[in-house]
C-alpha positions in Angstrom: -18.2 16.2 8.0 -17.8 13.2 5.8 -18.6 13.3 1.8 -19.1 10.5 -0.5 -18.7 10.7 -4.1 -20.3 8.0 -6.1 -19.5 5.7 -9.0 -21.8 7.5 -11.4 -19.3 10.3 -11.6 -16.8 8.1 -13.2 -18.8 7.3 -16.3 -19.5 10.3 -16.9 -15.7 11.6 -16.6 -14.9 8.9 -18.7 -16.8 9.6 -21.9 -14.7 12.6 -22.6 -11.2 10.4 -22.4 -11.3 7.3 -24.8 -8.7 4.9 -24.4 -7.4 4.8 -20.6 -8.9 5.9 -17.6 -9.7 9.7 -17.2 -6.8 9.9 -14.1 -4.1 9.4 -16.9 -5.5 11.9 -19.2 -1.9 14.3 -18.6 0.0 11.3 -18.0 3.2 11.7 -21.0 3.4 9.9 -23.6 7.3 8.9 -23.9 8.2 5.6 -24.2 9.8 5.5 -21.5 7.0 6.3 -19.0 5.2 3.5 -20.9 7.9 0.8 -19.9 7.3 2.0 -16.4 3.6 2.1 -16.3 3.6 -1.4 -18.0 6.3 -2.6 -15.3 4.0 -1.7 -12.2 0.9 -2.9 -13.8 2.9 -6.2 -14.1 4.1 -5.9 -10.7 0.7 -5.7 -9.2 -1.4 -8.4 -11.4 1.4 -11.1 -10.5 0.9 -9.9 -6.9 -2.7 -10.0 -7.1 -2.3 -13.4 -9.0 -0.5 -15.1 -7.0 -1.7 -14.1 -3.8 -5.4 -15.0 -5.1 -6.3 -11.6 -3.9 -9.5 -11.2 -6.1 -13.1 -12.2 -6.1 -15.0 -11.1 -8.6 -17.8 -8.9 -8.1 -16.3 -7.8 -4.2 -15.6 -4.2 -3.6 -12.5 -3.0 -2.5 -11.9 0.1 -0.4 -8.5 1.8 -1.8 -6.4 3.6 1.3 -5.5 7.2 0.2 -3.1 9.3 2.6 -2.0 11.8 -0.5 1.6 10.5 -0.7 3.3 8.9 -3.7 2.5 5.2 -2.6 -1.1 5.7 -2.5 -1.6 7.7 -5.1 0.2 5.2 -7.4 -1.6 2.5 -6.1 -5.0 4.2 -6.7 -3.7 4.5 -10.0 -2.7 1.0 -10.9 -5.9 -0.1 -9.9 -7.7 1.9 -12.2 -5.4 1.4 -14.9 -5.9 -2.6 -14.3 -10.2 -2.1 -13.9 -9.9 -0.1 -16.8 -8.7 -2.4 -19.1 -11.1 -5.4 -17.6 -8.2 -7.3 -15.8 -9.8 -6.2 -12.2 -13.5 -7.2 -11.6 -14.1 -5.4 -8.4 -15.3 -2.1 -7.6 -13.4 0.7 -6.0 -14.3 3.3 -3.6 -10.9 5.2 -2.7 -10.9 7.1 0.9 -9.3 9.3 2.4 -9.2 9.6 6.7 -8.5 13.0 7.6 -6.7 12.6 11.0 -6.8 16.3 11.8 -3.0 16.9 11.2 -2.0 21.0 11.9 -2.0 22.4 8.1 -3.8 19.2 6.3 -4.6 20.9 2.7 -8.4 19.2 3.1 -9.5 20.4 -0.2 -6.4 18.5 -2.4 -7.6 15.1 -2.7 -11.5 15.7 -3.4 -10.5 17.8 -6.0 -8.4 15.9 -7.4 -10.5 12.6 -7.1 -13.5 14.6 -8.3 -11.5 15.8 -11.3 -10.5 12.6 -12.3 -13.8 10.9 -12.0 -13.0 8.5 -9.0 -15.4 7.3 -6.4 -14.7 8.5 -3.0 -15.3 9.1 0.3 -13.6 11.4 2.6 -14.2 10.7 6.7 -12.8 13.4 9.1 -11.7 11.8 12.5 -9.4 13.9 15.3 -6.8 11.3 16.0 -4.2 13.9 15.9 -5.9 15.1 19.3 -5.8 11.2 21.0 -2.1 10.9 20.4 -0.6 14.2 21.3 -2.9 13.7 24.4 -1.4 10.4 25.1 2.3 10.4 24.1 5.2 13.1 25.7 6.5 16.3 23.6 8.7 14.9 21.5 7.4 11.6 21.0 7.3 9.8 17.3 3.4 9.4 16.8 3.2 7.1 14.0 2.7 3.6 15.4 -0.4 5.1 17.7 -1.5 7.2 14.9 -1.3 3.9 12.3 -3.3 2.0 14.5 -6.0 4.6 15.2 -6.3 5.2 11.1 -6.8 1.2 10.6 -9.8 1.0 13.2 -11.3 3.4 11.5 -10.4 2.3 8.0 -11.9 -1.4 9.4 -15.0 0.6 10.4 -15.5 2.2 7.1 -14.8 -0.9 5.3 -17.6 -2.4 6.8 -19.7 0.4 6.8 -19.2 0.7 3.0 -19.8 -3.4 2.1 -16.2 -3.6 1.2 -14.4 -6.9 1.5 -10.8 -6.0 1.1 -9.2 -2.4 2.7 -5.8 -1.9 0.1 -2.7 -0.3 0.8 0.2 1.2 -1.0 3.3 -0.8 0.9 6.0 -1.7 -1.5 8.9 -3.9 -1.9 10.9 -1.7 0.1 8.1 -1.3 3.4 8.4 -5.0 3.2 11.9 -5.4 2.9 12.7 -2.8 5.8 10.2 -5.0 8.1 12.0 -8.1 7.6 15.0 -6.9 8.7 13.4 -4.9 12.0 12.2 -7.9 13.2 15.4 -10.0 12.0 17.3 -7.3 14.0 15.2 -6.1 16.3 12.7 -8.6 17.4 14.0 -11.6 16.7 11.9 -13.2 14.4 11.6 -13.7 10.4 8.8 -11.8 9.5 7.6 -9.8 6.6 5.4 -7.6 5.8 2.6 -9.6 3.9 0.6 -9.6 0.8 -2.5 -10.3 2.3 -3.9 -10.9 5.7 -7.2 -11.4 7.5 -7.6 -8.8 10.1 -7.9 -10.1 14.1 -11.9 -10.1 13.7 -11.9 -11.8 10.6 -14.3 -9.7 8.3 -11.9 -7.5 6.5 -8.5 -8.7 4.5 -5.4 -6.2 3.7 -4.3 -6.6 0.7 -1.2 -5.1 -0.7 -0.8 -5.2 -4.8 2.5 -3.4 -4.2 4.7 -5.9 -2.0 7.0 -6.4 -5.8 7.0 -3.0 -6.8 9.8 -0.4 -6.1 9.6 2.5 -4.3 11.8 4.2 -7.0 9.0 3.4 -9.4 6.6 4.4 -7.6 8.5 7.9 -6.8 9.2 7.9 -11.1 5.7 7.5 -11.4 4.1 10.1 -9.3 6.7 12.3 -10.9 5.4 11.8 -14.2 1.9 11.9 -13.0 2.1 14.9 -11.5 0.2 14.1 -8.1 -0.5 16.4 -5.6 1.7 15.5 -2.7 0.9 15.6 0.3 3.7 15.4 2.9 3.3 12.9 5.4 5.2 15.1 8.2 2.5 17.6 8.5 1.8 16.8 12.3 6.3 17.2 13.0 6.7 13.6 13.9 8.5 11.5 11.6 8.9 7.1 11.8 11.8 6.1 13.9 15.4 5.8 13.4 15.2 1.9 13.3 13.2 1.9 9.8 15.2 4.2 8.4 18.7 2.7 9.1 17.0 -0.5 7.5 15.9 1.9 4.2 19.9 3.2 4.4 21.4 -0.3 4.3 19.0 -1.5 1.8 19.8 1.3 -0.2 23.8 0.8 0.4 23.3 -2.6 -0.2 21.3 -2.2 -3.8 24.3 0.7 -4.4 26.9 -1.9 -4.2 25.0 -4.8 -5.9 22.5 -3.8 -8.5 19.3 -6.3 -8.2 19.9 -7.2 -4.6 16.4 -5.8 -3.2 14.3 -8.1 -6.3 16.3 -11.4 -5.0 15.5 -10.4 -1.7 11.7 -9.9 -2.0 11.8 -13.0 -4.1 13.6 -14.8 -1.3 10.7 -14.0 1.0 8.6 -16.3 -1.4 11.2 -19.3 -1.2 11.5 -19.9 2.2 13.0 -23.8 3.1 11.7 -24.8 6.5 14.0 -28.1 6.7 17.0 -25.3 6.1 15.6 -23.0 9.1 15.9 -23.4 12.9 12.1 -23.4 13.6 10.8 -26.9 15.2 7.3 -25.6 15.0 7.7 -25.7 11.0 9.9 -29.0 10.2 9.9 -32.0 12.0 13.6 -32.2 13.2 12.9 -34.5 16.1 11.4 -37.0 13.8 13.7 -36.8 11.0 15.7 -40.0 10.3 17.7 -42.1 8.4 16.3 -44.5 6.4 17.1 -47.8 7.6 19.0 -50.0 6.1 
């Protein structure tokens, strides 16, 4: 059974909270956690900025899966619509795959408690994959695909332009070098992209924030976690040898993971080995 929780419930959580956005009501008040909230906020407007990511007036359906990602990103959001820097609306939604153990009552709760508009949609995907991979099998690139069909559908059905997701720095960093490595191409994880029937972006506020942040953040926030290993399958080793030498490389040499998402935004054609992006057959000298 699905529920949907309106936007009327927000203004009224909001009258008891002056001053920030009812979701940040237990949030501390160190200065510390200031510098950090202050650093993703930045993060995210130069990434919505820059990537011309907003239309005023559009409504936006926010991706929530329960882990620290998503829950931050939810959070930004708010913070930024909050303080009148976002002019869209936001409908957060959570797609209950029918994992073994899913904790269904978490997010309402905690979404109704902090005022946010919502709609929860339960759909058995757990059931298609197991049927369709072996015993043993990793299920998250089936399972990921069968969550953003439906996530398209729901996007639609709910007059929403954009569907938003929690990737970071990192999740963009570790796809670069998959497909550097692994499938032998330069490619990225993007900021924004227009899905294959053309009616619904992605958009990622994220792509410069780090995951350490992000984990800092939902620390301090105190979300309610939920584990994204509930149905025993975990990503592949690929990814995760990409997150080690990221991680080893950062270790070693402090600010390496900022030049390299930075890098991903200065790309020279003329300087790569790609004919279908620079002109090498034509280039010449001039004459003399």
């Amino acid at each position: 059974m699905n529920e949907i929780v309106p936007q009327d419930r927000i203004e009224e959580s909001a009258e008891a909270v002056g001053g920030t956005h009812p979701m940040f009501r237990t949030a501390p008040r160190t200065v510390e956690f200031n510098k950090l909230r202050k650093r993703l906020v930045r993060n995210a407007r130069e990434a919505i900025d820059k990537f011309g990511m907003v239309r005023p007036g559009e409504r936006w359906l926010v991706a929530l899966s329960g882990g620290k990602d998503s829950y931050g990103l939810l959070a930004i959001l708010l913070d930024l619509k909050w303080r009148g820097l976002l002019p869209v609306d936001l409908l957060a939604c959570n797609l209950d795959q029918g994992q073994p153990n899913f904790p269904k009552h978490i997010l309402p709760e905690f979404l109704g408690a902090s005022g946010v508009a919502h709609r929860i949609e339960y759909q058995d995907t757990y059931s298609i994959v197991t049927d369709k991979l072996p015993e043993g099998a990793t299920y998250c690139s089936l399972c990921s695909r069968l969550r953003r069909g439906h996530l398209y559908r729901i996007a639609r059905e709910e007059g929403c332009s954009a569907l938003v997701l929690g990737h970071h720095r990192e999740d963009s960093l570790e796809t670069f070098f998959m497909n550097l490595f692994h499938g032998g191409k330069l490619a990225a994880m993007p900021a924004k992209l227009l899905n294959d029937e053309g009616d619904v972006e992605v958009l990622r506020p994220l792509i410069y924030c780090a995951e350490d942040d992000l984990q800092k953040f939902a620390d301090a926030m105190a979300f309610p976690i939920i584990p994204c290993d509930l149905c025993g399958s975990q990503e592949g080793l690929e990814r995760n040898a990409m997150k080690a030498m990221l991680n080893d490389i950062e270790k070693r040499m402090p600010g390496r993971k900022d030049v390299m998402i930075r890098a991903l935004g200065n790309i020279r054609p003329s300087h790569m080995l790609d004919p279908k992006l620079f002109d090498f057959v034509g280039l010449g000298r001039a004459e003399d």
